[in-house]
C-alpha positions as CSV (number, residue, x, y, z in Angstrom):
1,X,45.6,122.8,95.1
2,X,43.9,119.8,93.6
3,X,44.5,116.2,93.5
4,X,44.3,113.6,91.2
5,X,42.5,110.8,92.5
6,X,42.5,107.4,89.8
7,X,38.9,105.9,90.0
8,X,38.2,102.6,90.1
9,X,38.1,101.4,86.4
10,X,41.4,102.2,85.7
11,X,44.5,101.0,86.6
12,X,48.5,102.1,86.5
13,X,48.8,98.1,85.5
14,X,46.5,97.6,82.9
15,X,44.2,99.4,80.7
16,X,41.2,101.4,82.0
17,X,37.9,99.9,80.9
18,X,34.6,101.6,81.6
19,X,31.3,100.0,82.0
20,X,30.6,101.4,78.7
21,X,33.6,99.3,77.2
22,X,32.5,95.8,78.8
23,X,28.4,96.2,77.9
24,X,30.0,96.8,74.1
25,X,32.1,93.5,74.1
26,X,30.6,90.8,72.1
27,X,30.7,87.3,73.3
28,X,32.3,84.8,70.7
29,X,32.1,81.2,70.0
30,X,35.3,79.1,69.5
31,X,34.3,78.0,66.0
32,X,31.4,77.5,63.9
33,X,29.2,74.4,64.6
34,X,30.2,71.1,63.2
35,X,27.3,70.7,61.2
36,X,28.1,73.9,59.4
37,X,32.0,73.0,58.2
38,X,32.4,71.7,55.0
39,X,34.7,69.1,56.6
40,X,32.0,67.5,58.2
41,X,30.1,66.7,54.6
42,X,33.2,66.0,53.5
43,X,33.9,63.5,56.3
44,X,29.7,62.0,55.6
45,X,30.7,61.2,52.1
46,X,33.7,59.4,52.7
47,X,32.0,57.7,55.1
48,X,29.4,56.7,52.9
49,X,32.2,56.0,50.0
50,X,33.8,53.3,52.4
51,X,30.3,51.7,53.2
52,X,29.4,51.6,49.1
53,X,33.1,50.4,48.3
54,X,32.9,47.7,51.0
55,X,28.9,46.4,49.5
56,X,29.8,46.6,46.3
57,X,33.6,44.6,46.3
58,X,32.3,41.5,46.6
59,X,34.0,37.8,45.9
60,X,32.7,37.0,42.1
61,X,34.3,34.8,40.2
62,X,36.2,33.1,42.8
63,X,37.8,35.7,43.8
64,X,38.4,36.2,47.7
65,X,36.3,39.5,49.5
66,X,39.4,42.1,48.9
67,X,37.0,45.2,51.0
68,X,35.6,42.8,54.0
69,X,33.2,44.7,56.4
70,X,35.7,44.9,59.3
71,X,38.6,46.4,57.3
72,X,35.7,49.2,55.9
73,X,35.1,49.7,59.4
74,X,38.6,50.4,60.2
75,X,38.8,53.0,57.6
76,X,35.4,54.7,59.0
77,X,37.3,54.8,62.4
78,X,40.2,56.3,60.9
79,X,38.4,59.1,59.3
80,X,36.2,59.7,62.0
81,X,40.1,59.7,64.0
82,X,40.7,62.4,61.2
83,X,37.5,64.3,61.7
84,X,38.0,64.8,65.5
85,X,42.0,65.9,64.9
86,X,40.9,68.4,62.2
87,X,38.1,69.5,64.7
88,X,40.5,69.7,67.2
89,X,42.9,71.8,65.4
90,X,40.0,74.2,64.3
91,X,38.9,74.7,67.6
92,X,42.8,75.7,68.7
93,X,43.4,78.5,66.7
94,X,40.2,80.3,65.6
95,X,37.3,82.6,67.0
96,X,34.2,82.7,65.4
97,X,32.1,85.7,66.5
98,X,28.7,85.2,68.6
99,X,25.6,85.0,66.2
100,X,22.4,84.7,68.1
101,X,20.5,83.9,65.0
102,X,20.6,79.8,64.6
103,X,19.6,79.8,61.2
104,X,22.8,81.8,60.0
């Protein structure tokens, strides 16, 4: 007569996973790094745009300043408000897997 004695790895509540299984796993990043997104060049040149657009609208001809420097600056804060939200929403939703190599 012989019994069945469950071993330690697995489990009648879960799935069995062996030492094997865990060494295997690959560790993951949330997302890729900022500097790597095409939202974040896309976000630079804005920025830039605004800064350009606010030199370059200047009062000529007797004209009043229509792009002043503190209404530029509230557009930079509202992209950069953008940026962070669409960051934000990235990092929610999506895995990016574990690359040890920081030049990839």
């Amino acid at each position: 007569m012989t019994t069945n004695v469950p071993n330690k790895a697995s489990s009648s509540t879960g799935p069995s996973y062996t030492a094997e299984h865990r060494s295997a796993r690959r560790p993951s990043t949330e997302t890729k790094a900022s500097y790597k997104t095409t939202e974040f060049f896309a976000y630079l040149a804005a920025v830039v745009g605004v800064l350009a657009a606010s030199q370059l609208v200047g009062s000529e001809d007797g004209h009043d300043d229509y792009f002043r420097a503190d209404r530029a600056w509230l557009f930079i804060v509202l992209l950069t408000i953008g940026y962070l939200v669409s960051r934000g929403l990235a990092k929610a939703g999506s895995r990016d897997s574990y690359d040890a190599d920081p030049r990839a």
